[in-house]
N, C-alpha and C positions, 0 to 999 in steps of 0.2 A: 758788334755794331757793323752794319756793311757800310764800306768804305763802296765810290767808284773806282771803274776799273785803273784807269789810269794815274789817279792817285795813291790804289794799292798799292801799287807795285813801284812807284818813285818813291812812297814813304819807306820803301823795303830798300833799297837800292843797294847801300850799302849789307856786304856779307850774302845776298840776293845770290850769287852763284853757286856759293859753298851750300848753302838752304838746299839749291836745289838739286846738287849730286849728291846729300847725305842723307835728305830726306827722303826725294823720290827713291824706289824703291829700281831698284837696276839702271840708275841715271846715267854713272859712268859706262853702260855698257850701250843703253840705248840712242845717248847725243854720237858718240861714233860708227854707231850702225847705221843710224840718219843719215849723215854723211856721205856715208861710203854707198848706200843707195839713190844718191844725184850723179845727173851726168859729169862725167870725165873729160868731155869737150873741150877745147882751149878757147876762155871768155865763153863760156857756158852763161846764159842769161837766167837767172832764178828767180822768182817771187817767194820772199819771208814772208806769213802772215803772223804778225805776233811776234815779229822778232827777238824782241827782247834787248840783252847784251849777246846775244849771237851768242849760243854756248855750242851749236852743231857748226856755227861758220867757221868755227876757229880748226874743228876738224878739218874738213870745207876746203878751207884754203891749204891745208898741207897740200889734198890733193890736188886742187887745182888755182894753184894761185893768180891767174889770172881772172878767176869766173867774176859773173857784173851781177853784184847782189841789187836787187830792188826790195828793200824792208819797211814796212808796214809796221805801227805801235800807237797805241795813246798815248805810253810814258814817256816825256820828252827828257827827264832824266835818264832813260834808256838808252835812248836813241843815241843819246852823248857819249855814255859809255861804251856802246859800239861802237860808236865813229872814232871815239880813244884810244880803243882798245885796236883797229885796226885801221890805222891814220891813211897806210899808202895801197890801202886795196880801193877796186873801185863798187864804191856803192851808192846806190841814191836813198836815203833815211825819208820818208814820210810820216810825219807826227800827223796821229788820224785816225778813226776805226776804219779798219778794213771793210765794215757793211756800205761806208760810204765815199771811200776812197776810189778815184775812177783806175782800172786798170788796160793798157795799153792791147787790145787784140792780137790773138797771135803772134805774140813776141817773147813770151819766156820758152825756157827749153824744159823747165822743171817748175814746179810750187812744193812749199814748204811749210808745215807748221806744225811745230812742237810742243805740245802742252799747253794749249791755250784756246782751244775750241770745246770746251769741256763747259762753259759755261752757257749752252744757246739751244735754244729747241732745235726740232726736223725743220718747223717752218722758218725762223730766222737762216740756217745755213740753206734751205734749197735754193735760195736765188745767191747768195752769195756762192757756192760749188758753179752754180751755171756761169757767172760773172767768169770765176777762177777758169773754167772750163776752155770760155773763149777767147782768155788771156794767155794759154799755152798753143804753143805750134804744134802741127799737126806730130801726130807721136808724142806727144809732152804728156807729164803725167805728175801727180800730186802726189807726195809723200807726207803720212799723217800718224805721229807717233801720238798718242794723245791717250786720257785717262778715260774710262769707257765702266758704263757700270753695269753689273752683275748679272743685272735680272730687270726685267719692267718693271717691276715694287721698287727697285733700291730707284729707279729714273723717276718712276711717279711721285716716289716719296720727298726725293729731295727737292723738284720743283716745288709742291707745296709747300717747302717749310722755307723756300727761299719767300715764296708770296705770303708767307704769314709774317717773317719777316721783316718784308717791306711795310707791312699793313700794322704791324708791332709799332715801326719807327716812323710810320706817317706818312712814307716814300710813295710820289704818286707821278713822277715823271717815269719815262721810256728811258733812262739814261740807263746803261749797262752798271752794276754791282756786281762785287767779285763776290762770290758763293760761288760752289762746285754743284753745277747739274748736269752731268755728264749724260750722252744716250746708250744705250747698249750699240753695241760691235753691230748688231742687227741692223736697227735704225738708222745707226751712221751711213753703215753701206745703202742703207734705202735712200737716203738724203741723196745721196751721190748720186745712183743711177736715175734718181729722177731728174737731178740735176743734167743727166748727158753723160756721163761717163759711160763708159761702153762695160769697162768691168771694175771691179773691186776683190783685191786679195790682201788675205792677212800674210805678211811678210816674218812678224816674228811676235810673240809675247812674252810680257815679264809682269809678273802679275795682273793688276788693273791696267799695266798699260799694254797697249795695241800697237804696233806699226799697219797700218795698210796703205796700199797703193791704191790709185785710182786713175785709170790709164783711160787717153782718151784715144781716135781711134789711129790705127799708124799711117803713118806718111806715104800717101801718094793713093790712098784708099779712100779718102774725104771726100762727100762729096761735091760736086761742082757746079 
């Protein structure tokens, strides 16, 4: 039965962390490689999409505990739990989809999201990457560990059996359901550079999932 997204995952809430180092498939290796590829800056400004309970911030803040998280989520059970979980960092919590959450112009140093963009076509992310684009300073750059699928049959196939799905259970609004339709590695990077990114690199993989970066262009090169 699809549940929405934001209800998925507050009716999971509880044990929700442990789920996702022992299910995902190199989790414990991949939330602290996240990490450890944001800036090192003191009060480093970052944009979460999809925060979650922050499972890469808790990395995060070893390294820089000062950084100014700005976190993005539907689940407002989430949201609490990060703000629980990390009472005297500073952060600002936004309950809200990120397609429609307004973001501040060139003002983060970094964006972020970890396993949660895996549910959206090319065409939903290319205006949201542009949005993201022009919410980083100049040199800022987006870091995207996320689930990525195989081949164009395994993308094709799972969007349609999300829309049969929907059409099974009646579902005829736009609202976001959690079902997994991941784009290939390919696609993603296409979303990006049409979005404005200048380039797209794969930083590391572990099985289905992908790190890549998506760097806009560097500081003092912009133009004017």
């Amino acid at each position: 039965m699809l549940e929405k997204m934001g209800e998925f995952f507050d009716a999971r809430l509880d044990g929700y962390e442990e789920h996702q180092l022992t299910t995902i498939d190199s989790a414990r290796e991949f939330y602290p490689f996240t990490a450890g590829c944001l800036p090192r800056a003191l009060r480093a400004r970052i944009l979460d999409l999809g925060c979650g309970t922050g499972l890469e911030l808790g990395y995060y803040f070893e390294l820089v505990p000062t950084a100014e998280i700005t976190g993005v989520d539907l689940a407002p059970g989430m949201l609490k739990a990060l703000r629980d979980k990390f009472p005297d960092k500073s952060m600002t919590l936004i309950e809200g989809s990120y397609f429609d959450v307004p973001f501040e112009e060139r003002a983060f140093d970094a964006a972020v999201s970890v396993e949660s963009l895996h549910h959206f076509t090319m065409e939903e992310k290319i205006p949201l990457y542009g949005r993201v684009r022009r919410a980083l300073k100049p040199g800022g750059y987006l870091i995207l560990p996320d689930y990525f699928a195989a081949s164009d049959e395994e993308e094709r196939s799972r969007r349609e059996e999300l829309s049969r799905l929907k059409k099974e259970q009646g579902i005829k609004d736009d609202g976001f359901y959690h079902y997994d339709t991941p784009l290939t590695v390919e696609h993603e990077r296409q979303a990006l550079l049409r979005a404005g990114f200048t380039s797209v690199t794969v930083l590391k993989s572990w099985g289905p999932t992908f790190a890549l970066k998506a760097e806009t262009v560097p500081a003092g090169t912009e133009e004017r």
